[in-house]
C-alpha positions as CSV (number, residue, x, y, z in Angstrom):
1,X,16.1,37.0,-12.7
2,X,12.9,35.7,-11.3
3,X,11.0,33.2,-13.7
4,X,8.1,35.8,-14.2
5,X,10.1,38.2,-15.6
6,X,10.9,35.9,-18.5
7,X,7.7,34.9,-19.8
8,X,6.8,36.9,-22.5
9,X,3.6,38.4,-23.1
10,X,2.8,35.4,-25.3
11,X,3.5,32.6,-22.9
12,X,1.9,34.1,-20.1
13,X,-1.2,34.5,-22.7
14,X,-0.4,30.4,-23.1
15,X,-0.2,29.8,-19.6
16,X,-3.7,31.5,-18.8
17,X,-5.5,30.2,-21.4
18,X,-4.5,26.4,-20.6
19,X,-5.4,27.2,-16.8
20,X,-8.7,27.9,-17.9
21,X,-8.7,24.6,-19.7
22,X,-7.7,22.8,-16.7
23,X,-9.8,24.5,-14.6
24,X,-12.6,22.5,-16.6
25,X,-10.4,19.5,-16.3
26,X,-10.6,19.7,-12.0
27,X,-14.1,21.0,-11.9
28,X,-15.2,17.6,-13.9
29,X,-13.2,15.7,-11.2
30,X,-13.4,17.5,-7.9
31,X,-16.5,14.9,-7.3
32,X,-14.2,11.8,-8.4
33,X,-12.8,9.3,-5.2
34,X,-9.5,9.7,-6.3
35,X,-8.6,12.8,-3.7
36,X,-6.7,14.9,-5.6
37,X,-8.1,18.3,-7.5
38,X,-6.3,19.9,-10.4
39,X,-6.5,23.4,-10.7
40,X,-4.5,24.8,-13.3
41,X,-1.2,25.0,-14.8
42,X,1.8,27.1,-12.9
43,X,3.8,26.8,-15.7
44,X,4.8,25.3,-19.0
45,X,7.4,23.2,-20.4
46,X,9.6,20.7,-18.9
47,X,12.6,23.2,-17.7
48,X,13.0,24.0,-14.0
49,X,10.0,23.9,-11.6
50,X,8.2,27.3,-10.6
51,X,9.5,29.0,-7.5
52,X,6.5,29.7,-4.9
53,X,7.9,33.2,-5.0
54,X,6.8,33.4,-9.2
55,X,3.6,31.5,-7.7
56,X,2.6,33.6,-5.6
57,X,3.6,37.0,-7.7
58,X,2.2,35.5,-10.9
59,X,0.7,32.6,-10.8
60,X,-3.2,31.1,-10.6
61,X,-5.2,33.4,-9.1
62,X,-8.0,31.5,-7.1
63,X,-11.4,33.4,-6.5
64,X,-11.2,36.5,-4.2
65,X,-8.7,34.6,-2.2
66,X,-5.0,35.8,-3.7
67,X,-2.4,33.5,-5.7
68,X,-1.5,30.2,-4.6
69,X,1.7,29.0,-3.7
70,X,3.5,26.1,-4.8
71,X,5.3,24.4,-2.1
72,X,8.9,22.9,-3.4
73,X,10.0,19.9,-1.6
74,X,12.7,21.2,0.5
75,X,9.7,23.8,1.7
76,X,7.5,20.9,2.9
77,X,10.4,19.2,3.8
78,X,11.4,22.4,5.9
79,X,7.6,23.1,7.5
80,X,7.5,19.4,8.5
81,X,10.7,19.3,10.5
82,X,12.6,16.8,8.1
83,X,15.3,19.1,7.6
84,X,17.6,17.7,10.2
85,X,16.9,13.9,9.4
86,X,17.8,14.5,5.4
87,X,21.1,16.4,6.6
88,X,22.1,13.3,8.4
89,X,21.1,11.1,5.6
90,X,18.1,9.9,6.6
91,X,16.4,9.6,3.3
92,X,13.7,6.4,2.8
93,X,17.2,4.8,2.1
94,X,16.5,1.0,2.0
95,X,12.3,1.4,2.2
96,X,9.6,0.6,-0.4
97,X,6.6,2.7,-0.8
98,X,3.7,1.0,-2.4
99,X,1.6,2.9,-4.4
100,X,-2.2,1.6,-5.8
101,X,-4.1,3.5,-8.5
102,X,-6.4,2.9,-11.4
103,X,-4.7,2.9,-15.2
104,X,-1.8,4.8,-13.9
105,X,0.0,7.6,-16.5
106,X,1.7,6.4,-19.2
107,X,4.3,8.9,-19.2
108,X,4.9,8.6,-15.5
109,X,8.9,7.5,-15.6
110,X,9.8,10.1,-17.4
111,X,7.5,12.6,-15.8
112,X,9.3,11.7,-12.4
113,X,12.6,12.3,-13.7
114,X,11.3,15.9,-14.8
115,X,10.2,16.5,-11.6
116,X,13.8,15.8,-9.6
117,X,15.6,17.4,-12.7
118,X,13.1,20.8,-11.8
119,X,13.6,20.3,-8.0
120,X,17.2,19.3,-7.9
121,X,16.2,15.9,-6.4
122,X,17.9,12.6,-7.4
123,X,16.0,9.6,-8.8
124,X,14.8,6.9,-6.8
125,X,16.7,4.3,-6.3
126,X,14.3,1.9,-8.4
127,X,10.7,3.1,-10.3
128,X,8.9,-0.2,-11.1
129,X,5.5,0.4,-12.3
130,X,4.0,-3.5,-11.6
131,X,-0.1,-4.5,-13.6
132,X,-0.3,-8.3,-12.7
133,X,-4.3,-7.8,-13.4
134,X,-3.5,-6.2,-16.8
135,X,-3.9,-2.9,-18.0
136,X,-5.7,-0.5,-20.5
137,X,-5.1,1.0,-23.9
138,X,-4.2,4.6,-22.9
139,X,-7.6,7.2,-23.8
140,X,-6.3,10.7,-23.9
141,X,-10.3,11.3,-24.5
142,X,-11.3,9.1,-21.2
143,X,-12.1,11.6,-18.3
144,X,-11.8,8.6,-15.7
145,X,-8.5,8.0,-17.1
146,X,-6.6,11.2,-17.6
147,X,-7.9,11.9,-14.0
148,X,-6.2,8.9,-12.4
149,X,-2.9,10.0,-14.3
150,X,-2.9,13.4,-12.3
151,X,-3.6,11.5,-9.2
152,X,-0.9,8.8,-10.3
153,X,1.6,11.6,-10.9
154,X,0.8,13.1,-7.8
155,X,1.4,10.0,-5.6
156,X,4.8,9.1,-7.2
157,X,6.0,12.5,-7.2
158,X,5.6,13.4,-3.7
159,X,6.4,10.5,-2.1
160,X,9.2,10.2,-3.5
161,X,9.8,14.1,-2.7
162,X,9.5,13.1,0.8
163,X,11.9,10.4,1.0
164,X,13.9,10.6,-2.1
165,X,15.7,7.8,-0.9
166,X,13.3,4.8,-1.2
167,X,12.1,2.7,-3.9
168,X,8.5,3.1,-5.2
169,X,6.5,0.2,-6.3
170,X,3.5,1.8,-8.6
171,X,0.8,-1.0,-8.6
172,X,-2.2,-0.1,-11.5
173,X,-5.6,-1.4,-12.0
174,X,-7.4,-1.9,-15.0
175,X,-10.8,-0.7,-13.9
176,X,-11.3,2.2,-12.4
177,X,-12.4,2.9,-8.9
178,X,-15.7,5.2,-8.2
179,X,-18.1,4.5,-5.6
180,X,-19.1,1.9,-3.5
181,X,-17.5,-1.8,-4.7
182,X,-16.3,-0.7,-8.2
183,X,-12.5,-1.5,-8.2
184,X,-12.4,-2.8,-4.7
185,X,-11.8,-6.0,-5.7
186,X,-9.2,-5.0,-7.7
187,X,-7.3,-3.0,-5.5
188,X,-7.3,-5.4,-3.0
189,X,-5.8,-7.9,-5.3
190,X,-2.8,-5.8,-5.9
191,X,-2.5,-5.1,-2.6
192,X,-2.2,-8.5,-1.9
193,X,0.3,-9.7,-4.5
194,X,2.6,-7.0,-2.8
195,X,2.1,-8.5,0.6
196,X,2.8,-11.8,-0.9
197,X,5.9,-10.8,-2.9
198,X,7.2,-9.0,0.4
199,X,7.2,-5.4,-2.1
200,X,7.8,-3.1,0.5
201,X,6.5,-2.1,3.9
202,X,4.6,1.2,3.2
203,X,1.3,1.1,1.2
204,X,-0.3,4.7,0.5
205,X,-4.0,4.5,-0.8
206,X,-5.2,7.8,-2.4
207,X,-8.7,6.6,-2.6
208,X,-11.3,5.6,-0.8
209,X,-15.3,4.8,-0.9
210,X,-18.1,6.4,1.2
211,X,-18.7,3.7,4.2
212,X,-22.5,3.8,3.5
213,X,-22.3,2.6,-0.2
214,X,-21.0,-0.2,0.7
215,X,-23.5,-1.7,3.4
216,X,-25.5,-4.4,2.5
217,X,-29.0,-1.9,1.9
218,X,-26.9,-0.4,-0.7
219,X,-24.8,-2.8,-2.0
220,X,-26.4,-6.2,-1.5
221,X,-24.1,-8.9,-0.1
222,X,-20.9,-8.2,-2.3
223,X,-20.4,-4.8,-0.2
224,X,-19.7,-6.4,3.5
225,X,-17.9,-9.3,1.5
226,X,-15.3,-6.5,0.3
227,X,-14.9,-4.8,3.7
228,X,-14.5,-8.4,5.7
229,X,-12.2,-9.3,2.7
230,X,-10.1,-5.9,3.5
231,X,-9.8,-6.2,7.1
232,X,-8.5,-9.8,6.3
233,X,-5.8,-8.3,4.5
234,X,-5.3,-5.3,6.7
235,X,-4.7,-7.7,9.7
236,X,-2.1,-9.7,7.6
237,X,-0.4,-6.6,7.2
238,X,0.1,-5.8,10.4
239,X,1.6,-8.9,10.9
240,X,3.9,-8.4,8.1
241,X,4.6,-4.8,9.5
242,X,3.4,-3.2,6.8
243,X,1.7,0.4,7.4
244,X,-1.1,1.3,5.2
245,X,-2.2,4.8,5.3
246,X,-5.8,6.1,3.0
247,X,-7.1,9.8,1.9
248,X,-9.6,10.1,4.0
249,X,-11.3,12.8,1.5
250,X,-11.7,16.0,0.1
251,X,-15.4,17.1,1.1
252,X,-15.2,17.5,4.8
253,X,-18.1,15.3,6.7
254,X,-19.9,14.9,4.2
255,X,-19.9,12.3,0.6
256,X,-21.8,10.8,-2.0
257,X,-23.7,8.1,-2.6
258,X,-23.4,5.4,-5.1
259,X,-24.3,8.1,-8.1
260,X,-21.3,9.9,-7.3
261,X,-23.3,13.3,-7.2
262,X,-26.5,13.6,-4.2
263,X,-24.5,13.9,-0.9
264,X,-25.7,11.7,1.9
265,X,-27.4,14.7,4.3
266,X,-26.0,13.6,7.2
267,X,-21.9,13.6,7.9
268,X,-20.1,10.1,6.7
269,X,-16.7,8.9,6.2
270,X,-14.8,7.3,3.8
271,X,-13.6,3.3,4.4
272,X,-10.7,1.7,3.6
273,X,-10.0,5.1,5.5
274,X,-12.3,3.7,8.6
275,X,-10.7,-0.1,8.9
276,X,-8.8,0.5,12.6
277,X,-5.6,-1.2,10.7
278,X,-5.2,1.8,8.5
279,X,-4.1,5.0,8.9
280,X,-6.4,7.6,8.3
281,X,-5.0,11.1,6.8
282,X,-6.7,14.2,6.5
283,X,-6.3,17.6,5.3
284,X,-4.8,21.0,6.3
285,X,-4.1,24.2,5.2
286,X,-0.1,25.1,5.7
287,X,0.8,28.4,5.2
288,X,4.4,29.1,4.8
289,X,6.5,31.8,3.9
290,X,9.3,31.6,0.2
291,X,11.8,29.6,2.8
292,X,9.6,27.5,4.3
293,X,9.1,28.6,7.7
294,X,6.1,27.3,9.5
295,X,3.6,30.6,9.9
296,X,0.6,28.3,10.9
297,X,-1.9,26.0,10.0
298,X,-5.5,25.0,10.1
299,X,-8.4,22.4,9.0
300,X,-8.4,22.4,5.5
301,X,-11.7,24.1,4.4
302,X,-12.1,26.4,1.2
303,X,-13.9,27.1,-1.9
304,X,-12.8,23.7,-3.7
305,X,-12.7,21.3,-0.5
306,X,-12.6,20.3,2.7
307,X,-10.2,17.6,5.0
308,X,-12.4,14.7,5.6
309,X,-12.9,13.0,8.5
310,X,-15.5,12.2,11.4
311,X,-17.0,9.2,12.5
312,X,-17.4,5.5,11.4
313,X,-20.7,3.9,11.2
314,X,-19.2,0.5,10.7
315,X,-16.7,0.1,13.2
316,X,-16.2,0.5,17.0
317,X,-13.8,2.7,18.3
318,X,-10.3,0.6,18.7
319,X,-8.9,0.2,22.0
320,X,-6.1,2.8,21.1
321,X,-8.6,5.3,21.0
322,X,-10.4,4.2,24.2
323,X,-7.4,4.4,25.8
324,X,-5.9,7.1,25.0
325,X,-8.6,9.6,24.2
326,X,-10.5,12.0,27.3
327,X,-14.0,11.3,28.2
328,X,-15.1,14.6,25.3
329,X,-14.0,12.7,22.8
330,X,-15.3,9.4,23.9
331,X,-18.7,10.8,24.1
332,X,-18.5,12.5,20.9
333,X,-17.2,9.5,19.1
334,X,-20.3,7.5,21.1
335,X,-18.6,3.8,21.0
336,X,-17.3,4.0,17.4
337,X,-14.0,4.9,15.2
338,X,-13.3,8.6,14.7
339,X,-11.0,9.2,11.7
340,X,-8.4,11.1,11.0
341,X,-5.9,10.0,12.9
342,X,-3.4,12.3,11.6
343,X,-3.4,15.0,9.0
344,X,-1.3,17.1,6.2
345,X,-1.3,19.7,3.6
346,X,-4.1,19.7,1.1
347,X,-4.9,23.1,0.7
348,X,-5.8,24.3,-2.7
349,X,-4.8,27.8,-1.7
350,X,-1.7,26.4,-0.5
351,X,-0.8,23.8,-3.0
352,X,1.9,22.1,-4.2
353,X,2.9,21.5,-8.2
354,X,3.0,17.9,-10.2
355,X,5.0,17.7,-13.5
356,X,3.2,15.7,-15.8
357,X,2.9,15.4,-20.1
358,X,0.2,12.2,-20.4
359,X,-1.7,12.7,-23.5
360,X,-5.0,13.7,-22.6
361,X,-3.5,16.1,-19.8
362,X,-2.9,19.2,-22.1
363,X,0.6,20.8,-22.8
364,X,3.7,19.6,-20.9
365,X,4.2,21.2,-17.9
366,X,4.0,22.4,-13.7
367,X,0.4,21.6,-12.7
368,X,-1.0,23.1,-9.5
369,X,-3.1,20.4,-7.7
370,X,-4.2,20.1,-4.1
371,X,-6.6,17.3,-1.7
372,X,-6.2,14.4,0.5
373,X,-4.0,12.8,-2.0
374,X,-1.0,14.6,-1.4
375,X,-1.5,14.9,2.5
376,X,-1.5,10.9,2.0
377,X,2.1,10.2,-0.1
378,X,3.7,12.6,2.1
379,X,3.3,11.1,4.9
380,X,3.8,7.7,3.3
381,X,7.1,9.2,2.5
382,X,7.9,10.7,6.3
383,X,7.2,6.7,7.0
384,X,10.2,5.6,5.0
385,X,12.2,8.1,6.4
386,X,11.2,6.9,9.8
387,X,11.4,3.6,9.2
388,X,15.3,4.3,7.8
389,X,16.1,5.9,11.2
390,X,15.0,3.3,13.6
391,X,16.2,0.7,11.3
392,X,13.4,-1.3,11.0
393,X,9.4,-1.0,10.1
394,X,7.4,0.9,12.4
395,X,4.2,-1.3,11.0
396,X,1.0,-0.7,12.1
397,X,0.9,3.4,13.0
398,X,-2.3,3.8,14.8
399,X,-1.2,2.2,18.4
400,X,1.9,4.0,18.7
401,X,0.1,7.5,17.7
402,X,-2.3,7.0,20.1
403,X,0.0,6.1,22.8
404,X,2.2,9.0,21.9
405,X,-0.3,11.5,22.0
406,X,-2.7,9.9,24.8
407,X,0.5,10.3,26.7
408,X,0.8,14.3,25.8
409,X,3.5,13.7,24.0
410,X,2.6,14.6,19.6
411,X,4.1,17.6,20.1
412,X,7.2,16.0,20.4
413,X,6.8,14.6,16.6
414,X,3.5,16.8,15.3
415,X,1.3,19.7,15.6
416,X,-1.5,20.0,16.9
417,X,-3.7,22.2,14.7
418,X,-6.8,23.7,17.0
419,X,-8.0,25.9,14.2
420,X,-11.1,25.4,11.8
421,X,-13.9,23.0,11.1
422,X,-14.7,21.1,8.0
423,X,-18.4,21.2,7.6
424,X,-18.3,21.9,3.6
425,X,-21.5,20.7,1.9
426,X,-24.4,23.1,2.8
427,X,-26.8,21.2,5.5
428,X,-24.4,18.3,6.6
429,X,-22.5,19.8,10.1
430,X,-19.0,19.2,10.5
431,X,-16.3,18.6,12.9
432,X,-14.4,21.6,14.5
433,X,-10.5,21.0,15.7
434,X,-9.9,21.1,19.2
435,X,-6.8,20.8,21.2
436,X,-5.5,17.2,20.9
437,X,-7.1,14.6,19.1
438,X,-10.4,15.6,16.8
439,X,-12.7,14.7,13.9
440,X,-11.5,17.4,11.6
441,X,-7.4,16.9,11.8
442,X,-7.1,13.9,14.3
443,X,-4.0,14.9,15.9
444,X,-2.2,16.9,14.0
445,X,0.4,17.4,11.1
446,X,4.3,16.1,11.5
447,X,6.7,17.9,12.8
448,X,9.9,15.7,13.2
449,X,12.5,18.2,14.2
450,X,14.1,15.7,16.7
451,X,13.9,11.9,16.7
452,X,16.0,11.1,19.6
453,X,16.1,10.0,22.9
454,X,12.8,9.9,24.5
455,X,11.2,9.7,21.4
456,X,12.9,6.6,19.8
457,X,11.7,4.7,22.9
458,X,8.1,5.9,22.7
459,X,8.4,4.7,18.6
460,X,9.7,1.0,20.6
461,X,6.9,1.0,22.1
């Protein structure tokens, strides 16, 4: 019996009504740096998780543009050519994924557990929720803080969805995060107590703050204070072979200033996301059919957002790009970083589902919610899986993906998606995908159907 056939007429009453409440909820926090958009609940209660076949039959109905899906883990799993790695075992066993947000969720344990019980998926092999700057009292009436629950819950859960075999280390900060320097600081200082504790080797930042607001015209000396003091730490990480991978955002080329609302009117991008240490992801749209079988894929670009991306005004293009991108692309990018590197799903026409029950959140229940932040903790979780298989850290990501690809190799571990543009705020041009590397999905979502032979000794490199 399919799960819409057993909702009665009073439920699915329920289920409408509280989508219209969390419709308010996402439209109040499309805006917010966090890049993740909630869009409505799928379904209620804390039994098994909604198929995408009840999704797409019944579910929310977006716009003019049909019923979203909800992609289960073993479909993303499927799409993204992981398939044959978790048959063999190859799980995140023996990784760490780091993950940094502001407040957190206070029901977040228990709300993972949910989520495996709904999906079939076993529990991590250690949760540890870590605040060594302090935390909160919990506001179910705070806006900033209900939103950075979602986001929390969306990190941890798909992640660990990804590599259900590593440990997660949630790291929370007790102010939040907006624009420009606001909660810098502070994530920095979590990030480096796990560097120094030796936490894990993956760090996946859901976040990020328009480059521009943090220039010195903007934000007086304290903003190039915080970038110098993250590329500090980024180059430490590298050293400790630790890959860090950032949302690169959720409004195409375009982003706000320090107010959070007027758009910069020309195209920007988004820094940690920017630092050539880090690895920028951006956003696609994955369309799939009930088994998960690839059908295709393109820019992420619709009614509630767009993949970010384009290029840096603060930093110069990194010799992995010079050297491995054609003579287009070097004039395009004119002597300066291009971001993404590489991309996911964030489409919130093709979205995935978070279980969450935080006070504040509504009713208990399966959550449709889309953006950067989950192309980000996926592929934070294909890392651990990765790293399990060669036995070791990969590290830093951005030199080998260059090399792979600059070498016409990415489709021997990716995608590449030459389909759509992400120009999304009205008067600020965008970036259209191209065949290899590009502004608008750098190059390309994963596709790891085979990580053998030639392909272990291009990850040696």
């Amino acid at each position: 019996m399919s799960q819409g056939s057993v909702l009665s007429k009073s439920r699915r009453a329920a289920v409408m009504a509280f989508t219209a409440v969390w419709c308010v909820l996402g439209s109040a926090a499309v805006w917010a740096k966090p890049h993740s958009h909630v869009l409505g609940m799928a379904l209620l209660g804390n039994g098994p998780a909604p198929t995408d076949e009840y999704c797409r039959t019944v579910g929310l109905s977006l716009d003019d543009q049909g019923t979203s899906t909800c992609y289960s883990p073993q479909e993303m799993r499927r799409a993204y050519g992981l398939d044959k790695l978790m048959g063999a075992g190859v799980v995140g066993a023996g990784q760490t994924i780091i993950i940094i947000d502001s407040y957190g969720s206070p029901t977040i344990a228990k709300d993972l557990k949910v989520f495996d019980r709904g999906y079939g998926l076993p529990d991590p092999p250690s949760f540890t929720v870590l605040a060594p700057l302090g935390t909160v009292t919990w506001d179910p009436n705070n806006s900033e803080e209900t939103g950075w629950a979602a986001e929390t819950t969306l990190d941890v859960e798909w992640a660990h969805a990804m590599a259900p075999g590593a440990a997660i280390v949630l790291m929370t900060s007790p102010v939040d995060e907006t624009e420009g320097v606001q909660g810098l600081p502070e994530f920095l200082a979590l990030e480096q107590y796990a560097l120094d504790h030796h936490l894990g080797n993956i760090i996946s930042q859901s976040w990020s703050a328009t480059e521009n607001t943090l220039f010195s015209n903007t934000a007086g000396p304290q903003g190039p204070k915080v970038i110098q003091a993250y590329q500090a730490f980024y180059a430490g990480a590298v050293q400790q072979q630790v890959s860090v991978l950032c949302a690169e955002g959720d409004t195409g080329s375009a982003d706000v200033e320090t107010d959070g609302v007027t758009y910069y009117p020309r195209p920007v991008v988004d820094f940690p996301c920017t630092s050539p240490y880090v690895t920028s992801v951006g956003g696609t749209s994955l369309y799939l059919d009930t088994s998960g079988k690839y059908l295709y894929e393109t820019v992420w670009n619709d009614t509630y957002g767009a993949g970010g991306g384009g290029i840096s005004q603060l930093f110069s293009e990194p010799l992995y790009q010079q050297q491995s991108l054609p003579k287009s692309a070097q004039h395009q990018l004119g002597g300066m970083r291009g971001v993404p590197d590489i991309s996911a799903n964030a489409g919130c026409f093709t979205t995935v589902v978070i279980y969450s029950s935080f006070p504040g959140g509504g009713e208990p229940g399966w959550t449709y919610i889309c953006g950067t932040s989950e192309a980000t903790p996926v592929w934070a979780g294909i890392v651990a899986d990765v790293n399990q298989f060669l036995g070791r850290p990969i590290g830093w990501l951005n030199p080998i993906l260059y090399a792979i690809g600059g070498s016409g190799q990415f489709d021997q571990i990716g995608r590449d998606i030459t389909v759509g543009n992400n120009a999304f705020v009205p008067g600020v041009s965008g970036y259209s995908a191209a065949p290899d590397w590009d502004p608008a999905s750098g190059w390309g979502t994963p596709n790891l159907t085979d990580l053998s032979g030639p392909l272990v000794r291009l990850l040696q490199q």
